[in-house]
C-alpha positions as CSV (number, residue, x, y, z in Angstrom):
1,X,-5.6,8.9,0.9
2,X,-3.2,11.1,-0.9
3,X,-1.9,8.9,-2.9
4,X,-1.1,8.7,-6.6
5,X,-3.7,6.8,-8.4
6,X,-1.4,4.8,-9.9
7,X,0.1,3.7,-6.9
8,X,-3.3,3.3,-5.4
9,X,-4.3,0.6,-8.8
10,X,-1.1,-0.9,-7.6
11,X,-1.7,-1.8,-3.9
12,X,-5.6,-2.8,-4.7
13,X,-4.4,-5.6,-7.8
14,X,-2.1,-6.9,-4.6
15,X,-4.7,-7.8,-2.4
16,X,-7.8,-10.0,-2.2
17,X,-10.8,-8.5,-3.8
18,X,-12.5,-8.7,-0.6
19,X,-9.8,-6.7,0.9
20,X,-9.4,-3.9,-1.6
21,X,-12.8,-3.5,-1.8
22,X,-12.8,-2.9,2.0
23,X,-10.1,-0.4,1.7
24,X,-11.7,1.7,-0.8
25,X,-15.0,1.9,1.0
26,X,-13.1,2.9,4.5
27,X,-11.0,5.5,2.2
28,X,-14.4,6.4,0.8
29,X,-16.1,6.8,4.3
30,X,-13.6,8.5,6.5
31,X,-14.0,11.4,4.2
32,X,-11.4,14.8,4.4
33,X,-8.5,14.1,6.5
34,X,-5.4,16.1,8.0
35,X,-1.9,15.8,5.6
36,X,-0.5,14.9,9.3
37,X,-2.7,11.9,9.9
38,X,-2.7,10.7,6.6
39,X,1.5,11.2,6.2
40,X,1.7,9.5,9.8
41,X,-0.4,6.3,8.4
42,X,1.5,6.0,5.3
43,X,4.9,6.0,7.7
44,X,2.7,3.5,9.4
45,X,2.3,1.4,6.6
46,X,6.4,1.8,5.2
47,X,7.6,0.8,8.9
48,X,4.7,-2.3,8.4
49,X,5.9,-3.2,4.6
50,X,9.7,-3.1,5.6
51,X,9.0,-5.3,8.3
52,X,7.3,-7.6,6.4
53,X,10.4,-7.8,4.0
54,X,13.0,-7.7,6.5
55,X,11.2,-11.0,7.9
56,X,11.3,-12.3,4.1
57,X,7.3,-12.5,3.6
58,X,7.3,-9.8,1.3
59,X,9.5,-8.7,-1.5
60,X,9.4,-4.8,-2.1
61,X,12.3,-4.8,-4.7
62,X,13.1,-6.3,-7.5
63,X,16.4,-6.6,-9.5
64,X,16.1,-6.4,-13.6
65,X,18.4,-9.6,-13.2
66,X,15.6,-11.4,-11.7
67,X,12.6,-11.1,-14.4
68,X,12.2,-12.9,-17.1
69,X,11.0,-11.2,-20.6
C-alpha cells in the first residue's frame, strides 16, 4: 500500500502469478491503513530484501557495465 504504481507493476512481474495475485487480493482486502503501519512494513520488507542480497540470493542493483544492449 502506498506505493507508486510503477513500482508496484515492478514487484508483481517479479513474482509467481500465484503470488502476485495473492498480494493484490490481501492489499485489496485489508482495506485503509495507518502511514505508520504501512511505512513500518515496507521497512519490513527493505530489512528482508537486503538480507536476501547480503546472503547473495537476490540482486537489488545493477551496474550499466553488466547489461547487455
Amino acid at each position: 500500500k502506498g506505493v507508486d504504481e510503477t513500482l508496484r507493476d515492478k514487484i508483481f512481474r517479479n513474482m509467481s502469478q500465484r503470488a502476485a495475485e495473492s498480494l493484490k487480493e490481501e492489499i485489496e482486502t485489508r482495506g485503509p491503513m495507518r502511514l505508520a503501519e504501512v511505512e513500518a512494513a515496507q521497512r519490513q520488507i527493505l530489512a528482508a530484501a537486503q538480507t536476501l542480497e547480503a546472503e547473495g540470493k537476490i540482486n537489488l542493483r545493477v551496474n550499466a557495465k553488466d547489461l547487455v544492449a
